[in-house]
C-alpha positions as CSV (number, residue, x, y, z in Angstrom):
1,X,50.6,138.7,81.3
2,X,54.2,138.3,82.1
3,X,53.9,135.0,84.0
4,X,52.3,133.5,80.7
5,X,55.6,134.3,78.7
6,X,57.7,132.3,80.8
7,X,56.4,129.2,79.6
8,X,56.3,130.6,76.0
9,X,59.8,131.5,76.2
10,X,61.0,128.5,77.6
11,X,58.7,126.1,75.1
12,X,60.5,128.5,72.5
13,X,63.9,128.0,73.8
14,X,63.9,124.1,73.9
15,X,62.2,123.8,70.3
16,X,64.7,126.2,68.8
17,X,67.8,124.2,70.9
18,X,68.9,126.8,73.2
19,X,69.1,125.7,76.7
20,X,69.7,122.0,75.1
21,X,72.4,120.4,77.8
22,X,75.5,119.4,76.9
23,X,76.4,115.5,76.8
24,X,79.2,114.7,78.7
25,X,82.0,114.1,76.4
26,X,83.2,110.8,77.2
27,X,79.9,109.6,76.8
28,X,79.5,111.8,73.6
29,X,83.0,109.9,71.8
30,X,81.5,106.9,72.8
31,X,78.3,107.1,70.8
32,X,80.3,108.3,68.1
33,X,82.6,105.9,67.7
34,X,79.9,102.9,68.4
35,X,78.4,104.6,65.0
36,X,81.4,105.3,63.4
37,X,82.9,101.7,64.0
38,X,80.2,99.8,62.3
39,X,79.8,102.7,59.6
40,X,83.2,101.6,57.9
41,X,83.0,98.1,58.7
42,X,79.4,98.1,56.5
43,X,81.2,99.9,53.7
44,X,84.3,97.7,54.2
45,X,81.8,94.7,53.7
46,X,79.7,96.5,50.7
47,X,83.1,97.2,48.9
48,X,84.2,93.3,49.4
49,X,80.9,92.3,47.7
50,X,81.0,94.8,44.9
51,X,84.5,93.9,44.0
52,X,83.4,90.0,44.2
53,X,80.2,90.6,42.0
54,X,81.8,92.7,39.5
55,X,84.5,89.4,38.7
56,X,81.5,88.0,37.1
57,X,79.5,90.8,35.6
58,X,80.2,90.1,31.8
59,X,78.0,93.2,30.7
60,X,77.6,97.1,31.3
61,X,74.4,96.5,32.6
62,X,75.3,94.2,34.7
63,X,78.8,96.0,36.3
64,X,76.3,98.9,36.5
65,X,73.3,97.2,38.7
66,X,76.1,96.0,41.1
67,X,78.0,99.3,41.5
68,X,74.7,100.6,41.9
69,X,73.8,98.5,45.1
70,X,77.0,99.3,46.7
71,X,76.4,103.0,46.2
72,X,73.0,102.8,47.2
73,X,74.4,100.9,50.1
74,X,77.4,103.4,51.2
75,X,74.8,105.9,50.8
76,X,72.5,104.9,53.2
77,X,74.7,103.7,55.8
78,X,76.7,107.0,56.0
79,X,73.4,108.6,56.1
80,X,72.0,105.9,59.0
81,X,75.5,107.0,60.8
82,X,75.2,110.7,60.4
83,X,71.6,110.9,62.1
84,X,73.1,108.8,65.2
85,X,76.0,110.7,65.3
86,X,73.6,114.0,65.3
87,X,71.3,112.3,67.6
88,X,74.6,111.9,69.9
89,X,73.9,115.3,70.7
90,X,76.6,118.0,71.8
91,X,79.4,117.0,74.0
92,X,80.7,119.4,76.9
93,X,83.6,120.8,75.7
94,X,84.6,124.2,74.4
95,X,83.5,124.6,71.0
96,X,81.3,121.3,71.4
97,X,78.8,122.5,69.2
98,X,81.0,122.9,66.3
99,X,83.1,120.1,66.8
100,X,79.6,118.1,67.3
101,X,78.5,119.8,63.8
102,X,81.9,119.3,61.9
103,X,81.2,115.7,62.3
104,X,77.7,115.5,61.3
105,X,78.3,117.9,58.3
106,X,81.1,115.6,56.9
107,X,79.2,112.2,57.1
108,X,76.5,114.5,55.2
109,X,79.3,115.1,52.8
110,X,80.1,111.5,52.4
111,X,76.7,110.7,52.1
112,X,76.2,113.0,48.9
113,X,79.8,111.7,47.7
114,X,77.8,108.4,47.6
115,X,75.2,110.1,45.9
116,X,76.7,112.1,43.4
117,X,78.6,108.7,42.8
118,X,75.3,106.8,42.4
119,X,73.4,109.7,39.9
120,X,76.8,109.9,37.7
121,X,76.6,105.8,37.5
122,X,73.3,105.7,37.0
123,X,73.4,108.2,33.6
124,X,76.4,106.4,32.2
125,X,76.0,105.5,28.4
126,X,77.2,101.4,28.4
127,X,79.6,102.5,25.7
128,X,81.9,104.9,27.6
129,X,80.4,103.6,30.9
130,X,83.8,102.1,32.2
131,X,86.0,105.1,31.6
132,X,83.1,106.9,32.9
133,X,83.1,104.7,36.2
134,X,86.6,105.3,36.8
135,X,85.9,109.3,36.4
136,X,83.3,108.7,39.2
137,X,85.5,106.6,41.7
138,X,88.1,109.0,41.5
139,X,85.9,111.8,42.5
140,X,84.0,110.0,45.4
141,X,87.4,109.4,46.8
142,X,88.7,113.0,46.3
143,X,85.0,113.9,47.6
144,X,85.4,111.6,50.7
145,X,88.9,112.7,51.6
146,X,87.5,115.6,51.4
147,X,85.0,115.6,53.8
148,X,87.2,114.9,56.6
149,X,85.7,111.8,59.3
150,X,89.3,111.8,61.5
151,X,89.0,111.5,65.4
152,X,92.2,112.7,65.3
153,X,92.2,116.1,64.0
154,X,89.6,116.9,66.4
155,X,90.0,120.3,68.2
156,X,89.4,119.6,71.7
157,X,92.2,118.0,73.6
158,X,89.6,116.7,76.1
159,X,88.1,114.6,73.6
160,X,91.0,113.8,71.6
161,X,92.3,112.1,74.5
162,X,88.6,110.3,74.9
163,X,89.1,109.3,71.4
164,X,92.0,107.6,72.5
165,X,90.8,106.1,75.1
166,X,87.5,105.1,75.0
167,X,87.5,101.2,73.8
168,X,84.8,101.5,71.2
169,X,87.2,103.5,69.8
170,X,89.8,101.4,69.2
């Protein structure tokens, strides 16, 4: 009997996470930043093209469909970047796990930023809808401040110095 809990335990452990190994950590900033990168160029780009489209949106309806898109947009890519950065694993430092968490958690945050953004938009009445849109821009950036995505606050010297050096990261 106690030879067949071995494999139960150890099935057990690995579904659960314990005994997961940790990634090194240079290899660990690198997938980060290679999501990280082309996370802010994609809402760098959605941003461009909202602010184009909106110069010729003559309606409500129509400023609203193309704020819409780029919230739908933001959304999704911040959630696309905080399942790679998740899937980056843990990296090998002290603490990794939080760190590694810290950032997942505050993509997740941007993500529902987005969102909340998106849902408040959405609801707007066309005749208070672009006071209402300015109420919802100012929260999404005091939400997305907020949520903290800064390589250089992290608490690990080891991978602060990574950060600094590894050239996806720059």
């Amino acid at each position: 009997m106690r030879r067949a809990l071995g494999p139960v335990v150890l099935v057990a452990m690995l579904l659960s996470g314990c005994g997961t190994a940790a990634v090194p950590h240079r290899t660990w900033v690198t997938s980060v930043c290679q999501t990280l990168g082309p996370w802010r160029d994609r809402l760098t780009a959605l941003n461009a093209r909202a602010a184009e489209q909106m110069k010729s949106a003559t309606t409500a309806g129509q400023a609203r469909d193309r704020l819409l898109r780029l919230l739908d947009g933001a959304r999704q890519a911040s959630e696309d970047a905080r399942a790679k950065v998740a899937g980056a694993g843990v990296p090998d430092v002290t603490d990794g796990g939080a760190i590694a968490e810290r950032f997942v958690n505050a993509l997740a945050a941007v993500r529902d930023a987005y969102g909340k953004a998106r849902d408040t938009v959405h609801g707007l009445p066309d005749v208070t809808f672009y006071a209402g849109v300015g109420q919802a821009m100012t929260t999404l950036n005091q939400e997305y401040a907020k949520a903290g995505v800064d390589t250089a606050k992290v608490a690990s010297a080891q991978l602060r110095k990574d950060f600094d050096e590894v050239p996806a990261c720059g």
